[in-house]
KOLBA-137018 format. One record per atom (N, C-alpha, C, O): x, y, z; atom name; residue in three letters. Coordinates in pm, 1 decimal, always signed. Atoms other than C-alpha are relative to their C-alpha. Layout:
// residues N
       xx       yy       zz atomo residuo
        X        Y        Z    CA     ALA
...
This chain:
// residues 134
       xx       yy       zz atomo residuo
    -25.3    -94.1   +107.3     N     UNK
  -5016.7  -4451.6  -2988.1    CA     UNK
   -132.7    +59.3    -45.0     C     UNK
   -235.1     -5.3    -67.3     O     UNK
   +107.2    -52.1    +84.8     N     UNK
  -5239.3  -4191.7  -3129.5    CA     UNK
    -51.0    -29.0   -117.6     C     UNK
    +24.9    -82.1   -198.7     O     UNK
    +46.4    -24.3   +158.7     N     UNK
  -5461.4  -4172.5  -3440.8    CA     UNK
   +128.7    +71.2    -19.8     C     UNK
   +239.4    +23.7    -45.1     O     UNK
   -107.5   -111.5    +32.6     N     UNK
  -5262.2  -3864.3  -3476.5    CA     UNK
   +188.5    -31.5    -27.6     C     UNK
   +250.8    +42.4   -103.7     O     UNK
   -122.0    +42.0    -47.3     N     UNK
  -4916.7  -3997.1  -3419.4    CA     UNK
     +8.5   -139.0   -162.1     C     UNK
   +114.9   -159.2   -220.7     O     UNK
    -70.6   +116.9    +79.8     N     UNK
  -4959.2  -4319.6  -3697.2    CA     UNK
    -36.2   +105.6    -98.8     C     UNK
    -15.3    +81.5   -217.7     O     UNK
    +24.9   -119.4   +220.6     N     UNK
  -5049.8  -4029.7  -3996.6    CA     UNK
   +154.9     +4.3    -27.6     C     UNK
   +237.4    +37.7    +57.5     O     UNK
   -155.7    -44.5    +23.2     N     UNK
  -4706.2  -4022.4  -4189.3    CA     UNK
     +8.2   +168.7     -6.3     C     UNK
   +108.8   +232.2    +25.2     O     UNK
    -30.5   -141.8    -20.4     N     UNK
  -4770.0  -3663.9  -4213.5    CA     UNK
    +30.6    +95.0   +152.2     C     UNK
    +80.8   +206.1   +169.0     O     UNK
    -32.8    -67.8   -155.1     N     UNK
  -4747.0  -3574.8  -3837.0    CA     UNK
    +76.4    -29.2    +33.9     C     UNK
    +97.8    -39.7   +154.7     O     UNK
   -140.6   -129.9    -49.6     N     UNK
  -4403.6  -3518.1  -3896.4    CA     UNK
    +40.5   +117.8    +39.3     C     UNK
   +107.4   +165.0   +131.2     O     UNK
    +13.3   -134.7    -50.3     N     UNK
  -4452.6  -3217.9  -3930.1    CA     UNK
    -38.9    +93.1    +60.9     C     UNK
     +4.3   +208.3    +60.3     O     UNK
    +47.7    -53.3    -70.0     N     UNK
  -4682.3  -3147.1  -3703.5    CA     UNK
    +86.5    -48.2   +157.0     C     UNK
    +77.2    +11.6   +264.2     O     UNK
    -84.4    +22.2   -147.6     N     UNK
  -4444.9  -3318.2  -3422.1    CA     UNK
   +121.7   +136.8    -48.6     C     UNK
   +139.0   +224.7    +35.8     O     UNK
   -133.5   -113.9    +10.4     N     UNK
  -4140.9  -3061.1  -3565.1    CA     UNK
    -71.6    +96.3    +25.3     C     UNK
    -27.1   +154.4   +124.4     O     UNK
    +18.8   -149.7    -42.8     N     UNK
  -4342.3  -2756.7  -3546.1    CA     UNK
    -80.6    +19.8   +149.3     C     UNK
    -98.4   +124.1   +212.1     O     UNK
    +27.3    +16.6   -220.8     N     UNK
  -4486.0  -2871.7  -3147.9    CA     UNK
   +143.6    +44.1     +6.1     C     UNK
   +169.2   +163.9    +18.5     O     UNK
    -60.3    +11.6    -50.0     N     UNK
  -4130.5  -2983.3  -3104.7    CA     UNK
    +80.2   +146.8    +25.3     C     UNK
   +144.3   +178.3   +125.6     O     UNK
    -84.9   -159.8    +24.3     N     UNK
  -3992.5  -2584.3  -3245.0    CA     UNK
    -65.2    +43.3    +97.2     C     UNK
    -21.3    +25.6   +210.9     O     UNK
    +60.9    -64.1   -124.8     N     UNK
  -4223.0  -2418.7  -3041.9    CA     UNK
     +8.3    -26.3   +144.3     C     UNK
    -28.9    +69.9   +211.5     O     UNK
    -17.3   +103.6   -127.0     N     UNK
  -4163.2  -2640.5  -2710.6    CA     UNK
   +214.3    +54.7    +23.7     C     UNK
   +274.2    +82.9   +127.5     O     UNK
   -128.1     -4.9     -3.9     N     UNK
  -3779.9  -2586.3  -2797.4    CA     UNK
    -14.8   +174.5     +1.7     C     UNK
    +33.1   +210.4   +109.2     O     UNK
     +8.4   -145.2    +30.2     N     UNK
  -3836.9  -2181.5  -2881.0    CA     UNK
    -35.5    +64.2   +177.2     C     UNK
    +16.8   +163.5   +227.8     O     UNK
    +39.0    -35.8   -105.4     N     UNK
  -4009.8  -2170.4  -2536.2    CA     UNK
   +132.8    -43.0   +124.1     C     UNK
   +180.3    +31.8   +209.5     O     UNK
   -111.2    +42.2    -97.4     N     UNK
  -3733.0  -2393.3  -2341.9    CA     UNK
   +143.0    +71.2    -17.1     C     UNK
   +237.7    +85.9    +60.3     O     UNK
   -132.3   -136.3     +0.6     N     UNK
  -3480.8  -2147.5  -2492.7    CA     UNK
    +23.1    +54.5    +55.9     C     UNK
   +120.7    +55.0   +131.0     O     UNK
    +26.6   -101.3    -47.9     N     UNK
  -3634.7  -1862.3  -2413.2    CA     UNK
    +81.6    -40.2   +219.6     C     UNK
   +167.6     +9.9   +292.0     O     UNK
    -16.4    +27.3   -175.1     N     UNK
  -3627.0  -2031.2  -2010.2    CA     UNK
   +177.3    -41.5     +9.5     C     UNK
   +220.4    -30.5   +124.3     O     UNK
    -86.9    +57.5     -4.3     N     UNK
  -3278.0  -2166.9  -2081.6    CA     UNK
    +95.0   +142.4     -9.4     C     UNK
   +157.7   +182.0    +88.8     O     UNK
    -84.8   -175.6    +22.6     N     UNK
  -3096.6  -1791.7  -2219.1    CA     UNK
    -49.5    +77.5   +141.6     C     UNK
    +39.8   +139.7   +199.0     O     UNK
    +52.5    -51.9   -117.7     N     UNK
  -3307.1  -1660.8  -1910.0    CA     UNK
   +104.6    -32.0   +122.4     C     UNK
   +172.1    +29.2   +205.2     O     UNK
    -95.4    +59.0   -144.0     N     UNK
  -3126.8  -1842.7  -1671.2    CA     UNK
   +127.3    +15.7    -27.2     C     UNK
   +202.3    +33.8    +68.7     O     UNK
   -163.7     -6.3    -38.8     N     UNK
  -2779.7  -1823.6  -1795.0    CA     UNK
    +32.4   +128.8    -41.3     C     UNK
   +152.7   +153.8    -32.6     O     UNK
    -31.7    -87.2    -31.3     N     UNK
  -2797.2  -1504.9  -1853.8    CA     UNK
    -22.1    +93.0   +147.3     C     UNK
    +39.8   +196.7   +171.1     O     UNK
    +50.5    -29.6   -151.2     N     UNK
  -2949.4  -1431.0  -1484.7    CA     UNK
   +152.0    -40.2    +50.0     C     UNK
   +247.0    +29.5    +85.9     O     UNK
   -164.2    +46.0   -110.0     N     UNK
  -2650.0  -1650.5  -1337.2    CA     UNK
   +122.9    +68.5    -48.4     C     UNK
   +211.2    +93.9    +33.5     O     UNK
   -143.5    -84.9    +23.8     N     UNK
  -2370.0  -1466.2  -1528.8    CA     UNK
    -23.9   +127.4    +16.1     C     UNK
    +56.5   +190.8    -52.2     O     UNK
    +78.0   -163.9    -24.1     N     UNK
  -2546.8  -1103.2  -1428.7    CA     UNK
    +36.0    -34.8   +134.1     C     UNK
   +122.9    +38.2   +181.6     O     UNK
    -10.5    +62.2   -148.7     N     UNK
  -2541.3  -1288.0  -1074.7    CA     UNK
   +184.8    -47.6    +36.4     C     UNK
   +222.2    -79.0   +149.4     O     UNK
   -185.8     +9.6    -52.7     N     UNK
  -2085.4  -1340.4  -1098.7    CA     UNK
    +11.3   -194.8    -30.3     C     UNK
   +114.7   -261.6    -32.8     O     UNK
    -33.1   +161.8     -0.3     N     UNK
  -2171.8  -1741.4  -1146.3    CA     UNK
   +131.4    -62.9   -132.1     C     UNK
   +112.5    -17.3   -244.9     O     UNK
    -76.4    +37.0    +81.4     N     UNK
  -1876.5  -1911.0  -1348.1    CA     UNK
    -70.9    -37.7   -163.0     C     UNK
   -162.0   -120.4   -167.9     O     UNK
    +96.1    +42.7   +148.1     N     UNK
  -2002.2  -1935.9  -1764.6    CA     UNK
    -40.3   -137.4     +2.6     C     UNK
   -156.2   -178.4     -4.0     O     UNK
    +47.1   +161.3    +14.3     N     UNK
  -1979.1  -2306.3  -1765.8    CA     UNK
   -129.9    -51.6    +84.3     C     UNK
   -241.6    -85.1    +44.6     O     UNK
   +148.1     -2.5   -131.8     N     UNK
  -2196.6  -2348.9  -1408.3    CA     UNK
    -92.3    +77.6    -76.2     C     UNK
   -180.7     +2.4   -117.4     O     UNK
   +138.0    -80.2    +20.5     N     UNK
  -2443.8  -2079.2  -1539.8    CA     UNK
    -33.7    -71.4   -128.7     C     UNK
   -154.0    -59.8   -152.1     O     UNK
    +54.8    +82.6   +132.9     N     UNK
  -2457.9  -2313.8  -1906.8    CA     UNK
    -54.6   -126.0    +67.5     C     UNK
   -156.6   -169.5    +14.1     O     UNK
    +28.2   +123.1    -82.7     N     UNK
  -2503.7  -2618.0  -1670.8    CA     UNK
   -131.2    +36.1    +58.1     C     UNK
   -225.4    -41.3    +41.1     O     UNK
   +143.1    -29.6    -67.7     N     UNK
  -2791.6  -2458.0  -1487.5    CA     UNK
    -76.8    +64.8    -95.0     C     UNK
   -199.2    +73.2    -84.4     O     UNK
   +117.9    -64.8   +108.3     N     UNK
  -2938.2  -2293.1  -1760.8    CA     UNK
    -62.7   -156.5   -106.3     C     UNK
   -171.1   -202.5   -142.1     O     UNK
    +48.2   +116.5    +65.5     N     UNK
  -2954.4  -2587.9  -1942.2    CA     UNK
   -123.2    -99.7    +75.8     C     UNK
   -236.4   -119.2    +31.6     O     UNK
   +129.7    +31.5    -37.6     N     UNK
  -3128.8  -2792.0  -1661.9    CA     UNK
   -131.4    +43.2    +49.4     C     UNK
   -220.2    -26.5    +98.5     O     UNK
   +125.6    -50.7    +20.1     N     UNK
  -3383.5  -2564.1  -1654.9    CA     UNK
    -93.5    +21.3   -109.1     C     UNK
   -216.6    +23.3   -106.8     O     UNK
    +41.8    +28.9   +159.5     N     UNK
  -3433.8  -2555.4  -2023.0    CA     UNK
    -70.5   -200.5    -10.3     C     UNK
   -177.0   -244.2    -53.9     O     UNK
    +12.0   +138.1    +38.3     N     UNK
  -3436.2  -2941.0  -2030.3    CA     UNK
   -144.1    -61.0    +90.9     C     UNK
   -234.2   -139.3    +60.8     O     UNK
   +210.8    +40.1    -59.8     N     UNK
  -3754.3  -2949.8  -1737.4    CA     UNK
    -78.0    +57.9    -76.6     C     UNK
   -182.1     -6.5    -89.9     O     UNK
   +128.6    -77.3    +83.2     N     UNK
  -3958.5  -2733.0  -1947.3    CA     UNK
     -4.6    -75.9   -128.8     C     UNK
   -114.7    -86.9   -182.7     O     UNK
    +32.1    +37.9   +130.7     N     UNK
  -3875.8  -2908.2  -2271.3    CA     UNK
    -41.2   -189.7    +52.8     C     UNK
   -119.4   -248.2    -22.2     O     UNK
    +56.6    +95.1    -33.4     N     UNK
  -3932.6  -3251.7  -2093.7    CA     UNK
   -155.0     -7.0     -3.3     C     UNK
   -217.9    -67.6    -90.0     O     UNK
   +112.7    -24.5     -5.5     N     UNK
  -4260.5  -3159.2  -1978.2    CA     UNK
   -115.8    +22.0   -144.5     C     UNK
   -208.3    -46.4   -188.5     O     UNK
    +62.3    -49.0   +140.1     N     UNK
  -4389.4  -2985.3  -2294.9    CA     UNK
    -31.9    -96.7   -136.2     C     UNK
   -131.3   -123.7   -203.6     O     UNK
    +29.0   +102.8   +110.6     N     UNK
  -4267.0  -3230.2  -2541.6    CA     UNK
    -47.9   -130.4    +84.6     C     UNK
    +72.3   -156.1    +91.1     O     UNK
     +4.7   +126.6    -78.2     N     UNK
  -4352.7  -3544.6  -2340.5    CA     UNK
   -210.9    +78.0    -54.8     C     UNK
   -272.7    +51.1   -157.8     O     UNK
   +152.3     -8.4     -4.1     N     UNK
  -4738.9  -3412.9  -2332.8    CA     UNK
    -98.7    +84.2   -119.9     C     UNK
   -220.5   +100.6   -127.5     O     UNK
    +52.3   -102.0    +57.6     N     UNK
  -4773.7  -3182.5  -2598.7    CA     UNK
    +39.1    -57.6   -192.6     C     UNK
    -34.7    -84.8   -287.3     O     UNK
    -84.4    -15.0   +131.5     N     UNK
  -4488.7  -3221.6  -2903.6    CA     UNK
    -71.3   -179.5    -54.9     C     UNK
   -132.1   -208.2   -158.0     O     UNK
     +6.2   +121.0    +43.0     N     UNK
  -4525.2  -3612.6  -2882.7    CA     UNK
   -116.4    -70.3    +56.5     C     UNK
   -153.1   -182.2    +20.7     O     UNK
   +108.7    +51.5    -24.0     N     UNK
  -4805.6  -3662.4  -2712.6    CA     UNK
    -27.1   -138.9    +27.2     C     UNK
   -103.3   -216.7    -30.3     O     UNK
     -1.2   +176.1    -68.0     N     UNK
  -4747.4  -3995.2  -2509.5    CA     UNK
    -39.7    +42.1   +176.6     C     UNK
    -77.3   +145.0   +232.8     O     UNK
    +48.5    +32.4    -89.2     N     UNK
  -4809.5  -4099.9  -2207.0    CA     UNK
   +161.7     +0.6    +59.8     C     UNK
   +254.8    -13.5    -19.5     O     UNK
    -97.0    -32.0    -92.7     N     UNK
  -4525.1  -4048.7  -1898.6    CA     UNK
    +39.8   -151.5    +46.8     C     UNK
    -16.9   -248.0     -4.4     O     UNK
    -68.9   +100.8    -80.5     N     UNK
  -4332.6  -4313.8  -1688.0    CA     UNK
   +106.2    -41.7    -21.6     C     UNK
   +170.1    -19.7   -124.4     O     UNK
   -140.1    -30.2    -10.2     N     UNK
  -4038.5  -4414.7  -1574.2    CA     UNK
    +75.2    -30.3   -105.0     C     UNK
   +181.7    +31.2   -110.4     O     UNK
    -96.9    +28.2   +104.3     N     UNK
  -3896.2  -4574.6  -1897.6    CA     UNK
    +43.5    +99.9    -74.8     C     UNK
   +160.6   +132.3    -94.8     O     UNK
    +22.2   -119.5    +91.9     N     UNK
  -4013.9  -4285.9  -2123.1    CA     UNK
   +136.0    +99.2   +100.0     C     UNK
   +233.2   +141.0    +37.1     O     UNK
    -50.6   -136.3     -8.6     N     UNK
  -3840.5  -4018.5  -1832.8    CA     UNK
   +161.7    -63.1    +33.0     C     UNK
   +252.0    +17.7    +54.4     O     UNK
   -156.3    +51.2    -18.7     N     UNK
  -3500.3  -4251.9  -1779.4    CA     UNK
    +42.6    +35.8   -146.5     C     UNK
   +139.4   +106.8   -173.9     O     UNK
    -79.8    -40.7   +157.8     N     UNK
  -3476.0  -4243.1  -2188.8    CA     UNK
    +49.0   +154.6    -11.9     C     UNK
   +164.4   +191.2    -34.1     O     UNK
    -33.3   -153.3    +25.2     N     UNK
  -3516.4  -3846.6  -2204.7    CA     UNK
    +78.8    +27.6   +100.4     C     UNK
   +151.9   +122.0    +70.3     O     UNK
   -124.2     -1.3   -132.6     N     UNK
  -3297.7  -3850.9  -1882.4    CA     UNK
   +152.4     +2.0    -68.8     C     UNK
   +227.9    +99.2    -68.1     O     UNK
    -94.2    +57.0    +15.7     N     UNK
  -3024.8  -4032.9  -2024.8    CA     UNK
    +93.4    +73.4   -151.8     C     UNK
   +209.6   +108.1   -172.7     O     UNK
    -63.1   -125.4   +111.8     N     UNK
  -3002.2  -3837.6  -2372.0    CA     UNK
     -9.2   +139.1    +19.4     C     UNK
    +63.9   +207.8    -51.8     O     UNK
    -73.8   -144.2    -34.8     N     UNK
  -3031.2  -3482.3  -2215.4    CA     UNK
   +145.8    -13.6    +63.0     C     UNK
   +223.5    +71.1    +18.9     O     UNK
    -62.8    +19.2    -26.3     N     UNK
  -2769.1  -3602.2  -2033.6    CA     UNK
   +117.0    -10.6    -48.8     C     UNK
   +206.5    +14.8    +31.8     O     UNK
    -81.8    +84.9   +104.6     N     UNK
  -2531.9  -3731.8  -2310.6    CA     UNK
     -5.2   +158.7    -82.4     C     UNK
   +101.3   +216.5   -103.9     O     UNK
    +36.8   -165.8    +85.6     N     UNK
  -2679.0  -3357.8  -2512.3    CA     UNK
    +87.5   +144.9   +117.7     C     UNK
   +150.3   +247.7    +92.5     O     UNK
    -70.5    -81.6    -83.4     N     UNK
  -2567.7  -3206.6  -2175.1    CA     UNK
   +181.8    +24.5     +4.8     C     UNK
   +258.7   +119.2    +21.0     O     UNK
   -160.4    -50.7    +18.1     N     UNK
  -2218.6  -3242.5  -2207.0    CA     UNK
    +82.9     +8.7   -134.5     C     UNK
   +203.8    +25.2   -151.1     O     UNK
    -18.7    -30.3   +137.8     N     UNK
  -2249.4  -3224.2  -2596.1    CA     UNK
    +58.2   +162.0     -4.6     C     UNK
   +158.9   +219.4    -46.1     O     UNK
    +16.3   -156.9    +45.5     N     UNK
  -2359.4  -2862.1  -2563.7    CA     UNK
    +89.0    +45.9   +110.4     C     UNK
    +83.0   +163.3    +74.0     O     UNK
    -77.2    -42.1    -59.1     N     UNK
  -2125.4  -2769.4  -2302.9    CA     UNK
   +166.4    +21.5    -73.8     C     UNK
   +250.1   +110.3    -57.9     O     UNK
   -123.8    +13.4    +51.2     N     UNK
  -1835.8  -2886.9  -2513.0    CA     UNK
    +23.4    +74.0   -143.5     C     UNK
   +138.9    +98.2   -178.8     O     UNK
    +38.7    -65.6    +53.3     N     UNK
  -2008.5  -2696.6  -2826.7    CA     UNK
    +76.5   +130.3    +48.5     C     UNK
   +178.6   +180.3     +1.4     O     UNK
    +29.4   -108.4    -51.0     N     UNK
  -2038.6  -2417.1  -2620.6    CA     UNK
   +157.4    +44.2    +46.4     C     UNK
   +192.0   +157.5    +13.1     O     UNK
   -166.5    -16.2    -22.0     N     UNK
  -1643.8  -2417.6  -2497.3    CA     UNK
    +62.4    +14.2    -84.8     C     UNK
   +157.9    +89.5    -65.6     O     UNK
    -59.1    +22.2   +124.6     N     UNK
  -1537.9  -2490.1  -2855.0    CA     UNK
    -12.4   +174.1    -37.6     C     UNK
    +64.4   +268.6    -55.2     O     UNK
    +69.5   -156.5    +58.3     N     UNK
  -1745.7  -2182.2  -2950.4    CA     UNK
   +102.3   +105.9    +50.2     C     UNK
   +194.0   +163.0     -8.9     O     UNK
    -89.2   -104.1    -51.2     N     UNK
  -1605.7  -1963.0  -2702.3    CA     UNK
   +142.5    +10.9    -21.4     C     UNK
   +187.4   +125.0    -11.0     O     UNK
   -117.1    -17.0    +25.9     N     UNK
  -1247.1  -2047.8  -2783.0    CA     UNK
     +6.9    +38.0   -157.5     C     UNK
    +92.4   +124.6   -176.1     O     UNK
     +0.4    -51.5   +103.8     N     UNK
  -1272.9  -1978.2  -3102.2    CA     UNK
    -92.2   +107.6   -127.9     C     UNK
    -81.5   +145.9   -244.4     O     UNK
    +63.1   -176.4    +37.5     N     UNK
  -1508.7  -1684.2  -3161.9    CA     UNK
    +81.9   +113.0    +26.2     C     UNK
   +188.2    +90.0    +83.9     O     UNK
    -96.3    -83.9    -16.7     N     UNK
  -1360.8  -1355.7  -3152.8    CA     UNK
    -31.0    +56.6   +109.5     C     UNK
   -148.5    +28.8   +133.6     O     UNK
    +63.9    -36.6   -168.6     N     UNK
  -1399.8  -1179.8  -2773.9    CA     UNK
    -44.0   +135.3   -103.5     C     UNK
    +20.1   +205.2   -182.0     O     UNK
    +52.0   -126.4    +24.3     N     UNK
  -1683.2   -923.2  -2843.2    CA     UNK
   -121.8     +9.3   +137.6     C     UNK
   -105.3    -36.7   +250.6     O     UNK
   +108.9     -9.0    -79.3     N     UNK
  -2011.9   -845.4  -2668.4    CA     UNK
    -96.7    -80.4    -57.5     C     UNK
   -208.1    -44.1    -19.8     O     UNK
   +138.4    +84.9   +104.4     N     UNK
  -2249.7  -1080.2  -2886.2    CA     UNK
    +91.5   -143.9    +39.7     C     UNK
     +2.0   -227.6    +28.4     O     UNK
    -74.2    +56.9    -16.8     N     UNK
  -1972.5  -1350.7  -2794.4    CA     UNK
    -67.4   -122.7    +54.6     C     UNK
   -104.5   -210.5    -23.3     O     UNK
    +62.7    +87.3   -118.0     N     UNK
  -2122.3  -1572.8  -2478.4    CA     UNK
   -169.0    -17.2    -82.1     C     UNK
   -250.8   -107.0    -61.9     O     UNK
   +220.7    +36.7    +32.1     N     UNK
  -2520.5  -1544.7  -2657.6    CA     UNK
    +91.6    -78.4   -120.1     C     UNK
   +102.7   -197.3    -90.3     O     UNK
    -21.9    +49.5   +160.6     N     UNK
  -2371.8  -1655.3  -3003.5    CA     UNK
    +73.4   -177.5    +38.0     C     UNK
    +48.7   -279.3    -26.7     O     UNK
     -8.8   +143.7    -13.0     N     UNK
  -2196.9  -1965.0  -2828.6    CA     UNK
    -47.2    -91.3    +82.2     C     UNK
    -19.6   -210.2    +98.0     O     UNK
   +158.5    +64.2    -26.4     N     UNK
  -2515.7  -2012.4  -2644.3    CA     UNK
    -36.7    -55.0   -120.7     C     UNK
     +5.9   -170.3   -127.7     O     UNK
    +79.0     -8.5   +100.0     N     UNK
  -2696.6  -2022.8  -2969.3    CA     UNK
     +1.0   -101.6    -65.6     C     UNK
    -90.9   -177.6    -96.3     O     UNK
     -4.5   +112.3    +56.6     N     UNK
  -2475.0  -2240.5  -3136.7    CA     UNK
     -5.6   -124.6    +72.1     C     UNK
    -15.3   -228.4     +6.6     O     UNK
    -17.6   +120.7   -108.3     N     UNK
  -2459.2  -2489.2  -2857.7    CA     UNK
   -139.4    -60.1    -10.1     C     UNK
   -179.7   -175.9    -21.4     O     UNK
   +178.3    +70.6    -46.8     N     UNK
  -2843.2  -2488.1  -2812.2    CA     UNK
    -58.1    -82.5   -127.6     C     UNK
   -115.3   -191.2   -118.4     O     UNK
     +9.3    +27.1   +147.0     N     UNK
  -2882.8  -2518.1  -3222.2    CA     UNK
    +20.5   -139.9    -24.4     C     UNK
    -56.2   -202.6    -97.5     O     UNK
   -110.5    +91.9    +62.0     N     UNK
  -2644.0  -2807.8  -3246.6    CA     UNK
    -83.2   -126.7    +95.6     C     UNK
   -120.3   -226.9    +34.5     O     UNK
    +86.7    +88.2    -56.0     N     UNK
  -2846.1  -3009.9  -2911.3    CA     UNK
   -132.1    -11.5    -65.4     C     UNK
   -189.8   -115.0    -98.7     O     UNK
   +178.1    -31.1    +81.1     N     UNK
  -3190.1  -2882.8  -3069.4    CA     UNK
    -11.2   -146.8    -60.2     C     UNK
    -80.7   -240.1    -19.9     O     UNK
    +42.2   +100.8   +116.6     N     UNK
  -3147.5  -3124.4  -3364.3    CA     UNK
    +19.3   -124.1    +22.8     C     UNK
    -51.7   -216.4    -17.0     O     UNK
     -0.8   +161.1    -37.1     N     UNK
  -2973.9  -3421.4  -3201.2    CA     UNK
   -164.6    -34.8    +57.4     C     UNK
   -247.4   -112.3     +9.4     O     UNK
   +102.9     -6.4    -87.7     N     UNK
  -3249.4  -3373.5  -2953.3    CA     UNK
   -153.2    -89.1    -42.8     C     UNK
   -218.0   -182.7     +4.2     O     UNK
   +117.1    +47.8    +51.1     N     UNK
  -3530.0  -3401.6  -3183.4    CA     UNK
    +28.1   -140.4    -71.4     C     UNK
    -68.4   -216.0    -60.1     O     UNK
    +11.5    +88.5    +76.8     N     UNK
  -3418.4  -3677.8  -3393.8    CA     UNK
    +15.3   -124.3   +120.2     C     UNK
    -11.4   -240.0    +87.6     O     UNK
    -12.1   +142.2    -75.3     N     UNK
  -3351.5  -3916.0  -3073.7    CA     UNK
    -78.2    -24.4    +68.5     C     UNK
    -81.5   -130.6   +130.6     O     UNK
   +139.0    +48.1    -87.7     N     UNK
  -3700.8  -3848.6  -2903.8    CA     UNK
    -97.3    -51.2    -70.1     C     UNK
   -189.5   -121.7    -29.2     O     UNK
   +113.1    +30.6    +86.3     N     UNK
  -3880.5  -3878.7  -3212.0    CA     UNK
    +60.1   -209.8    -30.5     C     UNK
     -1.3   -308.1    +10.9     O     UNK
    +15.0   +120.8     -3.5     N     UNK
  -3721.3  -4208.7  -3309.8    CA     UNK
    +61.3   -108.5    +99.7     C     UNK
    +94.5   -217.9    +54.1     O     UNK
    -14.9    +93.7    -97.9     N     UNK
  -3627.1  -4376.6  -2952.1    CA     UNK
    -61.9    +42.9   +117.3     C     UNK
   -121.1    -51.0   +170.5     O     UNK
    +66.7    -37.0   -143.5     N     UNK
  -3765.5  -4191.1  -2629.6    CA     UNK
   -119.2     +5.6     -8.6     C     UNK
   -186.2    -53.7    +75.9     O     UNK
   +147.4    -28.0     -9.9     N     UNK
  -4101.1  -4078.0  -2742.5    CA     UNK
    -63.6    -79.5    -96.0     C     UNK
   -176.7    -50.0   -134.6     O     UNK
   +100.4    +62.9   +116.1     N     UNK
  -4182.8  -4354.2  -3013.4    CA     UNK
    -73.0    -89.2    +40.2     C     UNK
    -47.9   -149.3   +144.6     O     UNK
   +114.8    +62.4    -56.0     N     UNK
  -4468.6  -4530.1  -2987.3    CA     UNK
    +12.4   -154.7    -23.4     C     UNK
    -76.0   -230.5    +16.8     O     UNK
């Protein structure tokens, strides 16, 4: 564990890594599923692949950056095991959404949004106190 890491105040400096780390794995995550549904891929498949492309970039990032630990296999089975568990959270989010939004053109991003929103927060609260704690 870091200096940095036992300050009680670098809470907040892990939430605003972890936003930025998440803002960026968005960005790569909306990228991709909007690429695959531009590309004819089924919504769900293109949320499935958008997601694990979102989830390497936010692995990476927060693992070295947000939380600032050290790698190996325990650390990447934990973050494994809860994207995993987040993965078929936000899928089921994301289905919910769509059935019950109204069909427009803002429709498919908005139950992106909320899907990603709703993993975001589990996300952070289960790396900060079980995958990435020191």
């Amino acid at each position: 564990m870091t200096t940095e890491q036992q300050r009680p105040g670098d809470l907040w400096g892990q939430l605003v890594r972890f936003v930025v780390v998440g803002l960026l794995s968005a960005v790569v995550d909306l990228a991709v599923y909007t690429l695959a549904l531009h590309l004819g891929l089924w919504v769900h498949a293109a949320r499935a692949l958008s997601f694990v492309c979102g989830t390497t970039t936010a692995y990476a990032l927060n693992r070295r950056w947000a939380f600032r630990v050290a790698g190996g296999r325990n650390r990447a089975l934990g973050f494994t095991l809860l994207y995993s568990t987040t993965f078929f959270v936000i899928l089921g989010v994301n289905a919910l959404a769509l059935a019950v939004l109204p069909e427009r053109s803002w429709t498919i991003t908005l139950a992106w949004a909320i899907s990603q929103g709703f993993g975001t927060a589990v996300n952070f609260v289960m790396l900060r106190t079980v995958v990435f704690r020191s």
